[in-house]
ROSE-4610 file (N, C-alpha, C; in Angstrom, 1 decimal, always signed):
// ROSE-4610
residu = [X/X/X/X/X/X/X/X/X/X/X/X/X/X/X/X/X/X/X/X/X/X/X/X/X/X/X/X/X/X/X/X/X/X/X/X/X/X/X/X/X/X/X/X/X/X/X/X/X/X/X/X/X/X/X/X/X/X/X/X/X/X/X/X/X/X/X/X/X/X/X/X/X/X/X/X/X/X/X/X/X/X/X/X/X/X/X/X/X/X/X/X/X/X/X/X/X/X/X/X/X/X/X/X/X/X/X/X/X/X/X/X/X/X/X/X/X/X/X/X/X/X/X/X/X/X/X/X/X/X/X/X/X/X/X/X/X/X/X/X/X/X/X/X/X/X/X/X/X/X/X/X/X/X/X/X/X/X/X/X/X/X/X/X/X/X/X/X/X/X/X/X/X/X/X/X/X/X/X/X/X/X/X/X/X/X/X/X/X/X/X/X/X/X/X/X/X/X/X/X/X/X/X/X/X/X/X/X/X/X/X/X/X/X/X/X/X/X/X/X/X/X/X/X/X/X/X/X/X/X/X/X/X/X/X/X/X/X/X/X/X/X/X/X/X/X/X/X/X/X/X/X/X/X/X/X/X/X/X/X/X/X/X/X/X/X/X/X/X/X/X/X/X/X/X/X/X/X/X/X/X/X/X/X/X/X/X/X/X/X/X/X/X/X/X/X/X/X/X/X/X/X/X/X/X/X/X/X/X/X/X/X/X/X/X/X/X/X/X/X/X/X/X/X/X/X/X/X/X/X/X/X/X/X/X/X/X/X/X/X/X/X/X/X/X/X/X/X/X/X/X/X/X/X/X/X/X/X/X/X/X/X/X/X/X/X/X/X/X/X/X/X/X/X/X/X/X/X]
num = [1/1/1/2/2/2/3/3/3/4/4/4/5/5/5/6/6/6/7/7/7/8/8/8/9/9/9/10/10/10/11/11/11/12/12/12/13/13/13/14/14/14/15/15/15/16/16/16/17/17/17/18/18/18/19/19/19/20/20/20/21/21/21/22/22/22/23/23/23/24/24/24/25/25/25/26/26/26/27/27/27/28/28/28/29/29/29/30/30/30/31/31/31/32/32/32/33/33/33/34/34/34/35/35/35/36/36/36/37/37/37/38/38/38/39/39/39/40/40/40/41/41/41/42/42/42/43/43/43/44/44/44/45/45/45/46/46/46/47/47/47/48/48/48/49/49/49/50/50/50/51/51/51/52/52/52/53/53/53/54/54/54/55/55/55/56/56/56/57/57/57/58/58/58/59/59/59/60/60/60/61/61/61/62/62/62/63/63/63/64/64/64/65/65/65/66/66/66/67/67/67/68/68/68/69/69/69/70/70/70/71/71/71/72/72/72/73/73/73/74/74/74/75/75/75/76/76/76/77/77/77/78/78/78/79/79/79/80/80/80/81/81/81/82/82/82/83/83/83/84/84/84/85/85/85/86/86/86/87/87/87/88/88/88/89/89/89/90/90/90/91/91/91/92/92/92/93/93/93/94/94/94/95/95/95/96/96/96/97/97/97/98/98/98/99/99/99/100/100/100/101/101/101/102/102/102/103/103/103/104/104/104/105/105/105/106/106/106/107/107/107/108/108/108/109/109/109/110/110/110/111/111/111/112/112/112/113/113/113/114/114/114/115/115/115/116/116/116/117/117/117/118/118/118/119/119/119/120/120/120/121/121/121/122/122/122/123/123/123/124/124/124/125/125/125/126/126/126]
x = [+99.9/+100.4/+101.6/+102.4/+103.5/+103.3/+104.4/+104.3/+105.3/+105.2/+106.3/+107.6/+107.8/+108.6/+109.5/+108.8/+109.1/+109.9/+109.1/+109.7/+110.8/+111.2/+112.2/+113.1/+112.7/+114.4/+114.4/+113.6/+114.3/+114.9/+114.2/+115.2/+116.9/+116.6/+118.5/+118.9/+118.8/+119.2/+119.7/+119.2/+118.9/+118.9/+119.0/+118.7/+117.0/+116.4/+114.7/+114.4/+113.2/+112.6/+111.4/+110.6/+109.4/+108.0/+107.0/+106.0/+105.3/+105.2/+103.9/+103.0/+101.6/+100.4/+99.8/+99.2/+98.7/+99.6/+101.4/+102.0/+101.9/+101.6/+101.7/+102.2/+103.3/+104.0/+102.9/+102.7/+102.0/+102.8/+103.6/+104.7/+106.3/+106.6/+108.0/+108.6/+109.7/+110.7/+112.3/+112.9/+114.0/+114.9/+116.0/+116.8/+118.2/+119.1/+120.7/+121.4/+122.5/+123.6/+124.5/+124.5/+125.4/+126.7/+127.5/+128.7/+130.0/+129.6/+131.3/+131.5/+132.3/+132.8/+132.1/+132.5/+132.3/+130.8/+129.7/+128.5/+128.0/+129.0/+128.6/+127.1/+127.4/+126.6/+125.2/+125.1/+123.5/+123.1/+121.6/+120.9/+119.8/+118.8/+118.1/+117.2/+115.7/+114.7/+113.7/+113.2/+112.7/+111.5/+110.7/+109.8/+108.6/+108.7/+108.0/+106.4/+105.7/+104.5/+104.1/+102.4/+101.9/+100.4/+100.4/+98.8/+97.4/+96.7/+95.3/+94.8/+95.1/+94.2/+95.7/+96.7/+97.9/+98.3/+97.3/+97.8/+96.8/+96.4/+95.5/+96.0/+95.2/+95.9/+96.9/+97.2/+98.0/+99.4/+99.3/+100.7/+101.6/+101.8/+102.8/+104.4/+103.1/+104.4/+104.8/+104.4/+105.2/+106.1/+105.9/+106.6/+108.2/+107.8/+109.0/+109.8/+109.3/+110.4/+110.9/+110.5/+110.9/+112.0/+111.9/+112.6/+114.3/+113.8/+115.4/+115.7/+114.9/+115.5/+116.2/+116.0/+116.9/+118.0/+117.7/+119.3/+120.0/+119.8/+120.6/+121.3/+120.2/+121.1/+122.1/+122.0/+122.7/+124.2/+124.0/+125.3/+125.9/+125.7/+126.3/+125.6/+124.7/+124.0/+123.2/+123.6/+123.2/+122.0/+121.7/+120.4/+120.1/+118.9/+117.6/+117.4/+117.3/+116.3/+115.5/+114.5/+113.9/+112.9/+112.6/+111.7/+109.8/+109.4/+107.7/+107.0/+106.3/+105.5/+104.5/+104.8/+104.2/+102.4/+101.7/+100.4/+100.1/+100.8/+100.8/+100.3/+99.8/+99.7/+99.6/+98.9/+99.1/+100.3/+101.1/+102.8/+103.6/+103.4/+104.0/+103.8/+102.3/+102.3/+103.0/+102.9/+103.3/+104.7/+105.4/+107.2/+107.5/+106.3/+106.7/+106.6/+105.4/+105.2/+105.8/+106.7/+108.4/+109.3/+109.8/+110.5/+111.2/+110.4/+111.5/+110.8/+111.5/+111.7/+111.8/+110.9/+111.2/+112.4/+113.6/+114.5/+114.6/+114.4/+114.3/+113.1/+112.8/+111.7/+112.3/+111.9/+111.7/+110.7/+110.7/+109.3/+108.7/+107.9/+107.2/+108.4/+109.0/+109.6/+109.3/+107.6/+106.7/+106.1/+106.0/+104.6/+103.9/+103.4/+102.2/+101.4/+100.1/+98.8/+97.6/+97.8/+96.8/+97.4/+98.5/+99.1/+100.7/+101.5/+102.9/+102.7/+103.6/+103.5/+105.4/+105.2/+106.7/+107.5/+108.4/+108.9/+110.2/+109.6/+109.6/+111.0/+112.2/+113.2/+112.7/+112.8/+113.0/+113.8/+114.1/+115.3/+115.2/+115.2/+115.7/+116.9/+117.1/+118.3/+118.5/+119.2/+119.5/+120.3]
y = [+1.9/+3.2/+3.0/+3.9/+3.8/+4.6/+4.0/+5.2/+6.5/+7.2/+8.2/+7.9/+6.7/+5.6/+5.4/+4.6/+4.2/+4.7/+6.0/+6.7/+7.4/+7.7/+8.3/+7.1/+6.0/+4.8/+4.6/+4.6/+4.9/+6.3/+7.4/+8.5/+8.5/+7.6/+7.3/+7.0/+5.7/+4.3/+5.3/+6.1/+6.2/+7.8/+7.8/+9.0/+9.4/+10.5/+10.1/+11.1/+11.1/+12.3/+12.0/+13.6/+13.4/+14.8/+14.2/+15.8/+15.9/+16.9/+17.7/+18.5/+17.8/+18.3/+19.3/+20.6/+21.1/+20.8/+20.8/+20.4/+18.7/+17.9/+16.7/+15.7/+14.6/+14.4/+13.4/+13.2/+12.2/+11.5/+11.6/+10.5/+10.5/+9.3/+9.4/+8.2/+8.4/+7.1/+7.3/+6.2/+6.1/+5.6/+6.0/+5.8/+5.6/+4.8/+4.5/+3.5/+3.7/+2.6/+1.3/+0.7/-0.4/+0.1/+0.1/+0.9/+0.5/+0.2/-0.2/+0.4/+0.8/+2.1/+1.5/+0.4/-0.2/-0.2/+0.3/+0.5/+1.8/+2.7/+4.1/+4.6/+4.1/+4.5/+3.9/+3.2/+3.0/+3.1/+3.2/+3.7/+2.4/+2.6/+1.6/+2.3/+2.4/+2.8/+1.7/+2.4/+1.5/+2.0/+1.8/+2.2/+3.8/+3.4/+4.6/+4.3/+5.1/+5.5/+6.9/+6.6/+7.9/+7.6/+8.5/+8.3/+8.8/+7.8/+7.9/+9.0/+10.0/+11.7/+12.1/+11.9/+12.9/+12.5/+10.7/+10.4/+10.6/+10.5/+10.9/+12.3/+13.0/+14.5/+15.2/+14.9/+15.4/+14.9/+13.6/+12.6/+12.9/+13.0/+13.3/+12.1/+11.0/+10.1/+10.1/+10.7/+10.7/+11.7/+12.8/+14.0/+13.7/+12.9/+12.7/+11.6/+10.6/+9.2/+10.3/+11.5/+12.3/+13.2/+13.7/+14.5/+13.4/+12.4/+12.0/+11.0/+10.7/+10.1/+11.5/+12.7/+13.7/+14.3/+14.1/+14.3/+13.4/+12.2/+10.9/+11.2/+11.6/+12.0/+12.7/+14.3/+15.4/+14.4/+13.5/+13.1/+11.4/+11.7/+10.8/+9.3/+9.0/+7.9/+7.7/+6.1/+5.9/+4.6/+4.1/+3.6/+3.1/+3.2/+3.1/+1.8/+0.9/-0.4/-0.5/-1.1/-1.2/-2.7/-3.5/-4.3/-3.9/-4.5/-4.8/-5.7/-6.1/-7.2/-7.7/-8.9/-9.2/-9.1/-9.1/-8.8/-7.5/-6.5/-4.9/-4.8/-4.5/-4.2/-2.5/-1.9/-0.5/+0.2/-0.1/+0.0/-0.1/-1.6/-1.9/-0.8/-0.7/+0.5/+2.0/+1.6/+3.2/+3.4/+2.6/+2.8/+2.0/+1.6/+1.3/+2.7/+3.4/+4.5/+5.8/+5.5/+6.6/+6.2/+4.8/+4.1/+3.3/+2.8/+1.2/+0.2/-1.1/-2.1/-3.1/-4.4/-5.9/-6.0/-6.5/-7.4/-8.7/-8.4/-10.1/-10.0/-11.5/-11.9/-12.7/-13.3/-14.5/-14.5/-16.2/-16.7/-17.1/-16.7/-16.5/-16.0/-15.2/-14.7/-13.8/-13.6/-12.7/-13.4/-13.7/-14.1/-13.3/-12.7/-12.1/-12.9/-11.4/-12.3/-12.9/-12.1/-12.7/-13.7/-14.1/-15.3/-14.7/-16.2/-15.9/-15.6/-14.1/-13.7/-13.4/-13.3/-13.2/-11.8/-11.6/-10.6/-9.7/-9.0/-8.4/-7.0/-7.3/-6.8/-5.3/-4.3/-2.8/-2.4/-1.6/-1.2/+0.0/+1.6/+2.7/+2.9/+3.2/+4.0/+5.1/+6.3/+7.5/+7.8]
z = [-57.3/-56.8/-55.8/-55.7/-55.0/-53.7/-52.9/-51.5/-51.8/-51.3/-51.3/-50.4/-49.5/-49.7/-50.3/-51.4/-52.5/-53.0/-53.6/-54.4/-54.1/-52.6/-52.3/-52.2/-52.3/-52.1/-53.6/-54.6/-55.7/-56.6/-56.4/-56.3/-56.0/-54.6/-53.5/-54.5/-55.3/-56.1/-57.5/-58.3/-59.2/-60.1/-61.1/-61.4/-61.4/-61.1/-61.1/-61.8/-62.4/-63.4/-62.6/-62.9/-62.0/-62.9/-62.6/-63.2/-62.5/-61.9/-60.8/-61.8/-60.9/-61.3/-60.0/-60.1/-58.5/-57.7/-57.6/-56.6/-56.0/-57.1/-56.5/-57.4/-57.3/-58.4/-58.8/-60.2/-60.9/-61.8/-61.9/-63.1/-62.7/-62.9/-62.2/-62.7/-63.2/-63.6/-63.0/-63.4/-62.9/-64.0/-64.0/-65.3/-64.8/-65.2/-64.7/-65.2/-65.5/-66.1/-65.0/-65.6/-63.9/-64.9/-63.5/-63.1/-63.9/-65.1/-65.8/-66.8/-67.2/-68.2/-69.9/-69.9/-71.4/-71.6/-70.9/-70.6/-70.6/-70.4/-70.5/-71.1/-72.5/-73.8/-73.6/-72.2/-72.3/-70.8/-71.2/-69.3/-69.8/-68.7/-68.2/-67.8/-68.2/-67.7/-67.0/-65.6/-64.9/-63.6/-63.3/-62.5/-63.1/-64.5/-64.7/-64.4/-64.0/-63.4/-63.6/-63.8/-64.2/-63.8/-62.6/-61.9/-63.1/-62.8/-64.1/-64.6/-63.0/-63.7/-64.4/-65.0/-65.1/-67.1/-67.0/-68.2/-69.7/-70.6/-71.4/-72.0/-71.9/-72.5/-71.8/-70.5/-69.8/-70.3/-70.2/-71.0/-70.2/-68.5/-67.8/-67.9/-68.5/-68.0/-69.4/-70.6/-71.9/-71.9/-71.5/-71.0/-70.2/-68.8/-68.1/-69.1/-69.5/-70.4/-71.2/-72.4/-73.1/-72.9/-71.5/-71.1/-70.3/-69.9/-69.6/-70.9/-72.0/-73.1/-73.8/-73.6/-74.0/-73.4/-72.4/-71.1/-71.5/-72.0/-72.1/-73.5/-74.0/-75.8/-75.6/-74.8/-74.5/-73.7/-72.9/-72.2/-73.0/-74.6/-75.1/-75.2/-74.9/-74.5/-75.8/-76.0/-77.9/-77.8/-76.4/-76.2/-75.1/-74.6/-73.9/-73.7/-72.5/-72.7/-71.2/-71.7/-70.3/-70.6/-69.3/-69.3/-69.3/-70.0/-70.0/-69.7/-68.8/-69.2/-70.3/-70.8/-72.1/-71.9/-71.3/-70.8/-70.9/-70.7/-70.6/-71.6/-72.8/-74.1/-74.0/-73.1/-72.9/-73.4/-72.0/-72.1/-73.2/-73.6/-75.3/-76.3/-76.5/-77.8/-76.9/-76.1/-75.7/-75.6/-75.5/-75.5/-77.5/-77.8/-79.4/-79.9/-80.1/-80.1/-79.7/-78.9/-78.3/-79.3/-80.4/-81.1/-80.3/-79.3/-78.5/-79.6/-79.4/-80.6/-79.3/-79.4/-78.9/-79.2/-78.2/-78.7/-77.6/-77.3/-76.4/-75.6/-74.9/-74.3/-73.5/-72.3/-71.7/-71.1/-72.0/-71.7/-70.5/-69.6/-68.4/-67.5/-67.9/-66.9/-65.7/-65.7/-64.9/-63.6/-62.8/-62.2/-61.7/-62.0/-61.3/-60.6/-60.1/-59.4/-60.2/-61.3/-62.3/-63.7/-63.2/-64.0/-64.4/-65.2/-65.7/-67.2/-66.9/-69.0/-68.9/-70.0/-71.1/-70.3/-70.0/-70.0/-71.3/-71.4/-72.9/-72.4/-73.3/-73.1/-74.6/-74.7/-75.4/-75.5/-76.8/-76.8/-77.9/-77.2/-78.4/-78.5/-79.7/-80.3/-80.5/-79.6/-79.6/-80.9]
């Protein structure tokens, strides 16, 4: 979980999408292009989160990736990538299942606390 910290210095950084449940946000990502023209055409998804009571039938955090992978369509943007960790298997079916696709990996590029996995590059096509 994140602090509200947090999530306000990435909000600063970023464009942010967010879903309130009862007035309290439960899913929140961050999405943005690095700054060079010949790059326009793609954003970068990063920090999405969706607290446990919000996800299941709620699907807050399929809802928010949904809603700024369609702002992105609307402002010309022909694809999507974001990093995974190769351990996640949750995540994976869940941005395979949006139509992101593996396209690269590096190998232990993760360390975690419970060991080094693959870090797994995604990529949709608007």
């Amino acid at each position: 979980s994140q602090s509200d910290l947090e999530v306000e210095s990435m909000l600063a950084r970023d464009e942010g999408w967010g879903a309130f449940l009862d007035g309290r946000l439960v899913a929140k990502l961050g999405i943005d292009t690095l700054p060079y023209a010949v790059l326009d055409h793609t954003r970068w998804i990063h920090g999405l989160y969706a607290a446990p009571e919000a996800r299941g039938p709620v699907r807050a955090g399929e809802l928010v990736l949904r809603a700024a992978m369609e702002d992105a369509r609307r402002r010309g943007v022909t694809r999507i990538l974001l990093w995974v960790s190769g351990n996640n298997e949750r995540a994976k079916s869940f941005y395979a299942r949006l139509g992101f696709t593996e396209i690269g990996r590096v190998p232990g590029g993760l360390k975690l606390s419970t060991g080094i996995f693959d870090d797994i590059l995604m990529c949709l096509s608007l």
